[in-house]
N, C-alpha and C positions, 0 to 999 in steps of 0.2 A: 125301744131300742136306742133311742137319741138321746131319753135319760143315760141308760147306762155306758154310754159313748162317750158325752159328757163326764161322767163320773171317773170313768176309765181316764182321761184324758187328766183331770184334774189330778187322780196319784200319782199318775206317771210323772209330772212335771213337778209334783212334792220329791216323788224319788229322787231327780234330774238334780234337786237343788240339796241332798240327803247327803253327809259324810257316810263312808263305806268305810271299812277296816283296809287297811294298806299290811303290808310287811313290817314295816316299822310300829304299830300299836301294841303287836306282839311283844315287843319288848317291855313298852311302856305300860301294859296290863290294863288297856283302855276300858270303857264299857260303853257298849253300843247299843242302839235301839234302830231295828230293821222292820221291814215289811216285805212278807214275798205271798205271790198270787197261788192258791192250789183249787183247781176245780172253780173255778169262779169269788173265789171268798177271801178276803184278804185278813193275813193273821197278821199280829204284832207281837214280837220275842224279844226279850234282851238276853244277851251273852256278856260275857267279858275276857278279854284276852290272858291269858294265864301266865305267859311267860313271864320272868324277872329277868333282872340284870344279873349279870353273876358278877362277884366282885373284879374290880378294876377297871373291867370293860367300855370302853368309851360309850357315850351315853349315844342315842339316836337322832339326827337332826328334829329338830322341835314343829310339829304340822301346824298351819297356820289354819286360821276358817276360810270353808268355800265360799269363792263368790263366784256366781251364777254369771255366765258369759256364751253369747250366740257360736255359734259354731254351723256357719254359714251350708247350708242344703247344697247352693251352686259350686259345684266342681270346678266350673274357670273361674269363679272368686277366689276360693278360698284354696285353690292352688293352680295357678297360674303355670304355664308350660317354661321351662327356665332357656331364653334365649337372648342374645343380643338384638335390641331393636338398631338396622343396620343405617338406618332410614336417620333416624335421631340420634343413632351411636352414645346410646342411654339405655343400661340390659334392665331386663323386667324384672321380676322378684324371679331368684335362683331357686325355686320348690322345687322343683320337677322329681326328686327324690323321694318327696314326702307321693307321689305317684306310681313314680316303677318301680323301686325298690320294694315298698308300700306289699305290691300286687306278686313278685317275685317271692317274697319270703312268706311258708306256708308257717298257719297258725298250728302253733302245739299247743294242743290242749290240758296240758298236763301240769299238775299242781306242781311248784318250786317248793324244793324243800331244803332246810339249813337246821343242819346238827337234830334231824332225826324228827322233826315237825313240819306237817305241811302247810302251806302256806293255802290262801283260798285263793282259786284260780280268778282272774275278772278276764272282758274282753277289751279288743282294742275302742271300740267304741266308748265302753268304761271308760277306761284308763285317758279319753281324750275330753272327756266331759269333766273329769272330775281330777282338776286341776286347781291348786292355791293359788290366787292374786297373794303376792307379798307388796307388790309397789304398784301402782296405776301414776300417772301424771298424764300431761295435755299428749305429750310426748313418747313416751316412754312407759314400756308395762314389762312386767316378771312375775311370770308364771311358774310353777313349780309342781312336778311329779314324783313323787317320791315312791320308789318301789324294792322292788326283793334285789339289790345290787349294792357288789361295796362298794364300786365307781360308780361316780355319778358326772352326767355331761354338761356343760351351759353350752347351749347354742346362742349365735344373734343371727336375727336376720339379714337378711340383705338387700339390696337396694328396690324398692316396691312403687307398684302403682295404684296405689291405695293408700290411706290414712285411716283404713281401719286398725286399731290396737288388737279387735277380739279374732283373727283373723288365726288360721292354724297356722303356728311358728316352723319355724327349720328344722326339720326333721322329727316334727313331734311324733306324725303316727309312727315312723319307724323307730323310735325308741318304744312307745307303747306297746307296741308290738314284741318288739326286743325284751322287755321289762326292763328296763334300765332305766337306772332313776335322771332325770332329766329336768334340767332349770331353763327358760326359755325366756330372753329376750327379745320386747319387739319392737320397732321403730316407728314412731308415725311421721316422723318426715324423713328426707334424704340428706343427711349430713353429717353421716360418717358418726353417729353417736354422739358429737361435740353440741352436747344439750348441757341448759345452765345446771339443770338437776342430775349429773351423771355420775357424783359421788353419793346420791342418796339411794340410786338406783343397785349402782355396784355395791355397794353397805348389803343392800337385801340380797344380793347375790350371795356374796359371802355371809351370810348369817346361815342364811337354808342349806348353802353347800360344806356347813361345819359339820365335822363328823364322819365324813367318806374316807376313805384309804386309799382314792385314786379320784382326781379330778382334771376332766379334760376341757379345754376352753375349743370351741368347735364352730366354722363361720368357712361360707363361700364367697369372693368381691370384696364389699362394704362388712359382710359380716365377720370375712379373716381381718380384714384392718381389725376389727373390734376384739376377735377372738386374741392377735396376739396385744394391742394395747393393755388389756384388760387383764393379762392371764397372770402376769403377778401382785395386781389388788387384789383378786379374790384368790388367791394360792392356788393356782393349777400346778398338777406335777407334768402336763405338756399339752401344748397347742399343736389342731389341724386345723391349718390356713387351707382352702381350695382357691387359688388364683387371686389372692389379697393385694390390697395394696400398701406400700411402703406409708405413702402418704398421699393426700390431695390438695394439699399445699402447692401450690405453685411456685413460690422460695425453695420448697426440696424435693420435689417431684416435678421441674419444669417439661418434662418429657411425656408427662400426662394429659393429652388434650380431651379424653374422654368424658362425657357428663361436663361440658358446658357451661350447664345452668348450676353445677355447685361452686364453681370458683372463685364467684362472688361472697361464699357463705363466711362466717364469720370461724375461725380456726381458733379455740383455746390455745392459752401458751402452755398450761399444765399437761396438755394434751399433745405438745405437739415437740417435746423432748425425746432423746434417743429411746427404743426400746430394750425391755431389762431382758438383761443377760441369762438371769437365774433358771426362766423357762426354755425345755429343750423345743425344739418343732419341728413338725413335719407339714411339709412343704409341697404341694401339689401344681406344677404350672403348666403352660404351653410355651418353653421355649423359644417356639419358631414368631412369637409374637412380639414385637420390639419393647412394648410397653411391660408386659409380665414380667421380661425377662431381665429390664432394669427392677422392678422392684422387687424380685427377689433377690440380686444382688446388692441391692441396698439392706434389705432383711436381712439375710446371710453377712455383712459387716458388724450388725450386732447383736446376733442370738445364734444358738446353738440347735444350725440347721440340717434337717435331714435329707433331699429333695427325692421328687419323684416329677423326673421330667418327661412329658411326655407331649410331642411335637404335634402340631396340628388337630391338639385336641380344644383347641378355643378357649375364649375366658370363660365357658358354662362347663367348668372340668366337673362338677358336681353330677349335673346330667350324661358327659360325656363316661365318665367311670360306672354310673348306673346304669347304660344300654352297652355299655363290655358286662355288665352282672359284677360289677368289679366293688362297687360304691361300699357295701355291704360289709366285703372283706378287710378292707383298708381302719374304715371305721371301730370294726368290734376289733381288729389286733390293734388298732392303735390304743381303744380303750384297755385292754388288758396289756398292753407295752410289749405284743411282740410282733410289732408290724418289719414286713419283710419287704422294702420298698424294691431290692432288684427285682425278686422273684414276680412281684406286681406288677411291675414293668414290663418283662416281659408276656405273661398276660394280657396285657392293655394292648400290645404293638402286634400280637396273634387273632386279636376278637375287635380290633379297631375298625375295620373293613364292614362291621353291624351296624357302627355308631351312626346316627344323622348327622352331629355335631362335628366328626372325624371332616366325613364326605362335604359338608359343608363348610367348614377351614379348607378344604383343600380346592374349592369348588372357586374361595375368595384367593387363596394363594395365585390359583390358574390365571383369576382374572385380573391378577395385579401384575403376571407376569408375562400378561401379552397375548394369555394363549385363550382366546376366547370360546371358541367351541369348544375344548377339550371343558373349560369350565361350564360352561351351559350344559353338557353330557351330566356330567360329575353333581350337579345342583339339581339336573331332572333323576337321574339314580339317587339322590338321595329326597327327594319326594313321593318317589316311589316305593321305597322301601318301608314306609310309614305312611301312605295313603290318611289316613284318618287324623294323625296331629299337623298341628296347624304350620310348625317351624317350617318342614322343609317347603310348602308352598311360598310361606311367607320369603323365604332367602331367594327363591325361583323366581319370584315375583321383581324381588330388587334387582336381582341380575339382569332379568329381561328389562326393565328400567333403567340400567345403567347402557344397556345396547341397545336404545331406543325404540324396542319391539313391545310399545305401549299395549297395544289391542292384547298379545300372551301374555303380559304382563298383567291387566287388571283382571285376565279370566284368573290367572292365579292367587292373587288378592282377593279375589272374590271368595274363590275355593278356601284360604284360608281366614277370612273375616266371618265366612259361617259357620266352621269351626271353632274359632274362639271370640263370641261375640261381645265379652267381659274385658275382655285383653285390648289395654288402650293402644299399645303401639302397632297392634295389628289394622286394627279400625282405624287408623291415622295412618298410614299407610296405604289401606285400599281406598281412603278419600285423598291423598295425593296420586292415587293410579287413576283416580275418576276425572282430578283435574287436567291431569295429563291427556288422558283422550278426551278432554272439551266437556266429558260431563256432571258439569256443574252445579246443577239444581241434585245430580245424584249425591257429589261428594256434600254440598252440606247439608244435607238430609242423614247422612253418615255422620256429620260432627254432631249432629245437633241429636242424634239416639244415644250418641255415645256420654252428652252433657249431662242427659241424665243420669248418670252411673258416677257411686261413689270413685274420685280421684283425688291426685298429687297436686299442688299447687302447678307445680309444673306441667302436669297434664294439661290442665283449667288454662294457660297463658298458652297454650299451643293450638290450644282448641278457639282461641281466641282470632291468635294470631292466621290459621289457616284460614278461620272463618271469614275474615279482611279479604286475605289476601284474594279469595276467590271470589267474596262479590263484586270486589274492584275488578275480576278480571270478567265476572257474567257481565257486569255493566258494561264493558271495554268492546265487547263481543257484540251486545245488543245493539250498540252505537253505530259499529262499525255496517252489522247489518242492514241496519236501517238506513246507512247513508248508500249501502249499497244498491238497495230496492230502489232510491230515488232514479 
């Protein structure tokens, strides 16, 4: 039995790394060599795709060879809950999409068919495995899925606490899922794209995304800065920014104190000229937020913008549109160009009373504006309403923090550090709520689990800097004690 375990184990991982027939081979009259399991006995068959071009016909984007890449088992790895950490005022990686949306939309089994051929059905597990490398760098990787669609999407990620490259990109399962052919940028560190190699990377962008009849550049934070910079190097015919920024520049975004530790980063100048006019955009923000709402007025000065304003729904409008069920909709009409931003509007401000993210903006609004209980209500209702994810404990946690109610404060840190025990800014967090009630030897037992886990440079210098801080303060303690015994 442990032979053919063995055995078993070794095809599968031949398959894992095997080119499959896509939609587009049928064009190009491919010939493949497959294996599939029946009764125990594995056969080998080749086929070859029959269809031609018909004359005129634009040709198919060109498939590149598969390179084999991890696609992490851990759930809080490899998609991270999408929150502002409030603590550090540094938001996590914006996935939360690739989650609820993910889970919301039921699989149709049913074979795509164009001009009277079916296409072969794959699953989403398929379709996320068996994705092209076109670029890799230290920095910087483009992934690419090419499926049964004439639009095709580039996403970029957004701002992460990881430096892994093979890590599942923005929005990749819900394209897979979707079928929609989809090019996926990733970032290994945090700096707004402005990487020395960022014309080689865009190059491969637009090589893969030649040949589509609809191209949409698509990014939530750090990844709308990218989606609109970008969107006329590789010819998109329209960008969805979710909560982007203008810039991070402090010369033209001085109203930006968010993310800190980027301002020192170094800003191209090629990169940091007005944006083109030629792409139209759709514009997703929060208003009621001083900072979003300058930098979509600076956007809106020069591109041709659409908005969809919607108050107190935070900078994680990504997640906030996907617990209204909303995320979904906005997306595929905007891919086919008939998105209906009032009518979604109003949706949003009918099903917002669901959202964690809503309840949570408005929980910080309360407490900004004096009204403390009514926010502590508003912050335990929306812990409530999600029991099981880690946000609204996590936001519970810093409120009780900010009203010196330490002891409620690290129970909810607590509750939410064991829910996401991958998630740096949570774990940083429940070790400043340790410090806070005195304990000490707990919180950096808490940094030092957390050292172990792949992170951001910036993580690693935080993890540093707490660690300091708090054995200068056990020592301070101990001192103090001991002159007390005397």
């Amino acid at each position: 039995m442990a032979r053919l375990e063995g055995r078993f184990t070794a095809v599968k991982r031949s398959i894992f790394l095997r080119q499959v027939p896509t939609p587009l081979d049928f064009h190009a009259g491919r010939t493949f060599s497959t294996q599939s399991a029946r009764f125990g006995r594995w056969t080998r068959r080749q086929f070859t795709c029959r269809r031609r071009f018909c004359a005129g016909a634009a040709r198919a984007p060109t498939l590149h060879p598969l390179e084999y890449f991890r696609v992490s088992p851990n759930r809080e790895i490899a998609l991270p809950p999408c929150f502002i950490a409030f603590s550090s005022r540094e938001p996590v990686a914006t996935s939360l999409e690739n989650a609820l949306a993910f889970k919301r939309q039921p699989h149709c089994g049913r074979s795509l068919r164009r001009e009277g051929r079916a296409i072969p059905d794959w699953n989403v597990a398929q379709g996320l495995k068996l994705l092209s490398v076109v670029y890799r760098s230290r920095h910087l990787l483009v992934k690419v899925a090419h499926r049964a669609s004439a639009a095709c999407v580039v996403t970029f990620d957004s701002y992460a606490d990881t430096n892994d490259l093979d890590r599942r990109a923005f929005g990749e399962a819900f394209f897979a899922q979707n079928r929609i052919s989809a090019i996926h940028v990733v970032n290994g560190r945090n700096r707004w794209y402005h990487e020395p190699d960022w014309r080689e990377a865009i190059d491969a962008v637009r090589k893969a995304a030649s040949g589509y009849a609809r191209l949409v550049t698509y990014g939530s934070s750090m990844g709308a800065y990218a989606a609109l910079r970008f969107a006329d190097h590789v010819g998109a015919s329209t960008a969805l920014a979710l909560s982007p920024q203008y810039s991070r520049d402090p010369r033209k975004a001085p109203f930006e104190d968010r993310w800190p530790g980027q301002r020192r980063g170094k800003w191209l100048p090629e990169l940091s000229g007005p944006l083109s006019a030629k792409v139209p955009v759709v514009l997703a923000y929060d208003p009621a937020m001083t900072s979003e709402r300058l930098h979509a007025e600076r956007i809106a000065s020069e591109m041709v913008v659409e908005r969809l304003a919607l108050p107190h729904a935070g900078h994680a409008m990504a997640a906030h549109l996907s617990e209204c069920g909303l995320l979904s909709d906005l997306v595929l009409e905007v891919i086919r160009g008939s998105a209906d931003l009032t009518a979604l509007g109003r949706r949003a401000r009918t099903r917002r009373k669901q959202s964690q993210h809503y309840l949570i903006a408005l929980s910080h609004a309360a407490h900004r504006a004096k009204r403390d209980e009514v926010a502590l209500a508003i912050a335990r209702r929306a812990a409530e309403i999600a029991p099981d994810r880690n946000l609204g404990w996590h936001s519970l946690g810093y409120l009780l923090s900010k009203l010196q109610k330490h002891g409620e404060a690290l129970a909810a840190h607590h509750k939410a550090a064991e829910l996401a025990p991958n998630v740096a800014a949570v774990q940083l967090r429940f070790a400043a709520a340790q410090q806070d009630s005195g304990d000490y030897d707990g919180a950096l037992r808490t940094l030092r689990s957390l050292s172990d886990k792949p992170t951001t440079p910036e993580v690693r210098r935080k993890l540093a800097t707490m660690a300091f801080h708090i054995r200068v303060l056990r020592g301070v303690g101990r001192v103090r004690a001991a002159l007390r015994s005397r």
